[in-house]
SEGU-314187 format. One record per residue (C-alpha): residue number from 1; chain; x, y, z negated. Coordinates in pm, whole numbers, plus 32768, in hexadecimal, padded with zeros to 4 digits. Layout:
! SEGU-314187
TITI   seq   mol     xx     yy     zz
TITI   NUM     A      X      Y      Z
...
//
This chain:
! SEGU-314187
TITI   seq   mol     xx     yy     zz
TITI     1     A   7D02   7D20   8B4F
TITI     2     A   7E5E   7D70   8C23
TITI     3     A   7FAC   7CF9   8B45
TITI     4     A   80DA   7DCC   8B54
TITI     5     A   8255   7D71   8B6B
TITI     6     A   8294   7EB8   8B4D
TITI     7     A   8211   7FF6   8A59
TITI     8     A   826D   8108   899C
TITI     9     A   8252   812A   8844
TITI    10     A   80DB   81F2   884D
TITI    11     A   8044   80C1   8916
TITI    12     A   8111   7FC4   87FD
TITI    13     A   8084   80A8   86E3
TITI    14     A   7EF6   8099   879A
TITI    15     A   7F2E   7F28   87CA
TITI    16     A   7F7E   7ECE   8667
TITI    17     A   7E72   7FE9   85C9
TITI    18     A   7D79   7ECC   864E
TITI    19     A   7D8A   7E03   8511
TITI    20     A   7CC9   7E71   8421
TITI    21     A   7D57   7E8A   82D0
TITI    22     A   7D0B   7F05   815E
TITI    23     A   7DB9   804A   80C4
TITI    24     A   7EA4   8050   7FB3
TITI    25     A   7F68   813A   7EDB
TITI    26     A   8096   809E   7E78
TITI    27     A   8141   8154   7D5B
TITI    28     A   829B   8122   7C6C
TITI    29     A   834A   81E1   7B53
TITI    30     A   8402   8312   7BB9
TITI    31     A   84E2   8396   7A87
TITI    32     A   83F3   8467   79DD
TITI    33     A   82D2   8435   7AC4
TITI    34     A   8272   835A   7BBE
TITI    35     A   8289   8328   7D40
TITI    36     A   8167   82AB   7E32
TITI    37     A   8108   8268   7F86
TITI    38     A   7FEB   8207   8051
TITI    39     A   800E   80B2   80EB
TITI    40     A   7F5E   7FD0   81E5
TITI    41     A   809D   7EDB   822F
TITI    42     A   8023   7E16   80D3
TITI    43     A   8000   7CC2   80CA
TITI    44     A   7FF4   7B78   7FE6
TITI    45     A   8139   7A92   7FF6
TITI    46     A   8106   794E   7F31
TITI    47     A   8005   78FF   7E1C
TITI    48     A   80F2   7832   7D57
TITI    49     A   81DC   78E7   7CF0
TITI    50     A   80E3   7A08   7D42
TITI    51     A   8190   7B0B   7E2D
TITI    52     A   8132   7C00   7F05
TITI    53     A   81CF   7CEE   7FEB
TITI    54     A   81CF   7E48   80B2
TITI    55     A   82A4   7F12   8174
TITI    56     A   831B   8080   817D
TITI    57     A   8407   8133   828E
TITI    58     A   854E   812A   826E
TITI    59     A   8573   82A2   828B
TITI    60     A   8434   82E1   8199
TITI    61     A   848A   8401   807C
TITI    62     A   8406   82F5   7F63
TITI    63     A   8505   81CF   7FDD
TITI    64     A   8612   820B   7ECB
TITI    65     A   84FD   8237   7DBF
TITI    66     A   8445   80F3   7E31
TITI    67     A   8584   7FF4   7EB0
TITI    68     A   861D   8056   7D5D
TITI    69     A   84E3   8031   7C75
TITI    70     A   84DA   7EC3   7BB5
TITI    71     A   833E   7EF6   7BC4
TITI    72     A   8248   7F90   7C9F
TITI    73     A   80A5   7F80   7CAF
TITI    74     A   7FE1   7F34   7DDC
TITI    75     A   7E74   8023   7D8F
TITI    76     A   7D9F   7F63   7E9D
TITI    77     A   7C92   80A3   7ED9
TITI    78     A   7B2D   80CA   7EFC
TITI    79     A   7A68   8134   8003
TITI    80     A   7A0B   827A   7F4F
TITI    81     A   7B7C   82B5   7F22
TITI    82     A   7BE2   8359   8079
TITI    83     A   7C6E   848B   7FEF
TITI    84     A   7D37   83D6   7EFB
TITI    85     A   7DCD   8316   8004
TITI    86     A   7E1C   846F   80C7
TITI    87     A   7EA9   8518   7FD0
TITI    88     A   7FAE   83FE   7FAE
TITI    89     A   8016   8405   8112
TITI    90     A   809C   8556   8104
TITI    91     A   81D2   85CF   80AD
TITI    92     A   822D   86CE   7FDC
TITI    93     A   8112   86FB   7EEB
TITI    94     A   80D3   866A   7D92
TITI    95     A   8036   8550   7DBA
TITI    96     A   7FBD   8511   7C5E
TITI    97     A   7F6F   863D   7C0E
TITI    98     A   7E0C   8642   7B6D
TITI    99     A   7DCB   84CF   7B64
TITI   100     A   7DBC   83FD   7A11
TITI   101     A   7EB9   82EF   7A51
TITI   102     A   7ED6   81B4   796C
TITI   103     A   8027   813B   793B
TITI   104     A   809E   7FE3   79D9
TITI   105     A   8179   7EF4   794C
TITI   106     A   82EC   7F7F   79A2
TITI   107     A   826F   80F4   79A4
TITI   108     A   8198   80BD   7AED
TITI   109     A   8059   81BD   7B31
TITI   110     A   7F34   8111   7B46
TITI   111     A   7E3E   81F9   7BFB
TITI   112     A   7CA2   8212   7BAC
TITI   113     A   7B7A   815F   7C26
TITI   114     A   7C4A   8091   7D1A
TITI   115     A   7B9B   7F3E   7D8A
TITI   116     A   7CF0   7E84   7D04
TITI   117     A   7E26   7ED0   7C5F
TITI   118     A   7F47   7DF0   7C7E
TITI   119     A   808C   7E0B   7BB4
TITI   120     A   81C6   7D95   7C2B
TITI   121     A   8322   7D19   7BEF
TITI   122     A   83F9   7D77   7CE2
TITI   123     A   849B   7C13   7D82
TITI   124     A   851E   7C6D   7EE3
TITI   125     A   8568   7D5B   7FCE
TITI   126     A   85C0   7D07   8157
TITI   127     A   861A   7E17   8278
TITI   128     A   855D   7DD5   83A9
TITI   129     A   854F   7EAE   84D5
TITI   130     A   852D   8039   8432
TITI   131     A   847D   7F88   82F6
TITI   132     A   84D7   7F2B   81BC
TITI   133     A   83F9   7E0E   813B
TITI   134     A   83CD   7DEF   7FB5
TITI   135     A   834D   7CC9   7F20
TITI   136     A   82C2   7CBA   7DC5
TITI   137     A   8241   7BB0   7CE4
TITI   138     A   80FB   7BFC   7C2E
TITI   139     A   80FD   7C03   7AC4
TITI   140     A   7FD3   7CA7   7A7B
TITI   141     A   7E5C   7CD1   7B52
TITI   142     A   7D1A   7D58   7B1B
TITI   143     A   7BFF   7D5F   7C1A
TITI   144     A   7A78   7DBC   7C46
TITI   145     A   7956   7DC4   7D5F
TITI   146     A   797C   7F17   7E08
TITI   147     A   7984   7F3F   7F6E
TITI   148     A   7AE2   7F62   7FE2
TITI   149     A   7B83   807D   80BA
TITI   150     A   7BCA   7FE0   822B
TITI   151     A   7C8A   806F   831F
TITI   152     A   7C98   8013   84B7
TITI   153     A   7D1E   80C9   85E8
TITI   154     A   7D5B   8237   8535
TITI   155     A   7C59   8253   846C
TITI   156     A   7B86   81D2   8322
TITI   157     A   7A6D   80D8   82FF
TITI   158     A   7994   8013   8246
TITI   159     A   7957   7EB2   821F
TITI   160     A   783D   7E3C   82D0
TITI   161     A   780E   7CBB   8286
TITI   162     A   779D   7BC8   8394
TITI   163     A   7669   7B27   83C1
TITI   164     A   765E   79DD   8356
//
C-alpha cells in the first residue's frame, strides 16, 4: 500500500468507496407528496437519546425539502431491492410512483419490504465541507431478518458472514 499527500478528488472518492456500507432511502414530507433520496452517508449517533445521522450535498435538488422538513425516514433496503435504490438516485423522475407507501409519523414515506424503517425527528443540522449533515432523533423503529443491500467500491453486494 503507497499513502498519498496529494490526490484528486477520483482517487479521494476510490479511497473512501472501500468501506463497505448498507443502502438507505431516506425520505420526508414534500407539500402534497413526498421527497426521497438514496443514501449511504447514514449512520447511528447516540443510543440514549437515540439519534442518528446522514448527509446530503449542499447543492442536492432535495436540500430545501429535507433541511426544512421537522421529520424524515431512514428505509434501510434489502438485498433484493437494487432497483429501488436506483430509481431513487436519479433525478427527475417520480420516485414513488407505483410503490405502496405507508405513512410515517410527521407525513414521512415509509417504503416496502425494507430490512428497517426508522422515523425521525429532525434535531440538528451542521455544514461541513459541500455537505449538509442532518441529525434526527428516532421516535419510531421497526426491524426484521432479511439480508441487507451492501454497497463497496461502485457497486452492490451481499453479506457474506465470516467463519467463526
Amino acid at each position: 500500500m503507497t499513502a498519498h499527500t496529494e490526490f484528486d478528488t477520483r482517487e479521494l472518492r476510490n479511497a473512501l468507496g472501500r468501506w463497505a456500507t448498507g443502502v438507505t432511502i431516506v425520505t420526508a414530507p414534500d407539500g402534497d407528496g413526498f421527497v426521497g433520496m438514496t443514501v449511504n452517508s447514514f449512520t447511528s449517533v447516540s443510543l440514549d437519546p437515540p439519534l442518528v445521522l446522514w448527509c446530503i450535498g449542499l447543492d442536492a435538488w432535495s436540500l430545501d425539502a429535507f433541511a426544512g422538513t421537522e421529520h424524515f425516514a431512514v428505509n434501510v433496503l434489502a438485498a433484493d431491492q437494487i432497483e429501488l435504490s436506483n430509481r431513487f438516485a436519479r433525478r427527475g423522475e417520480d420516485k414513488f410512483a407505483g410503490i405502496a407507501i405507508d405513512v410515517g409519523v410527521g407525513g414521512t414515506a415509509l417504503l416496502p419490504g425494507c430490512v428497517a424503517r426508522i422515523q425521525c425527528r429532525m434535531v440538528a443540522r451542521h455544514d461541513a465541507g459541500d455537505h449538509a449533515i442532518l441529525v434526527g432523533e428516532i421516535v419510531a423503529i421497526e426491524h426484521d431478518d432479511r439480508e441487507p443491500l451492501l454497497f463497496h467500491a461502485g457497486r452492490y453486494g451481499r453479506f457474506l458472514p465470516a467463519h467463526e
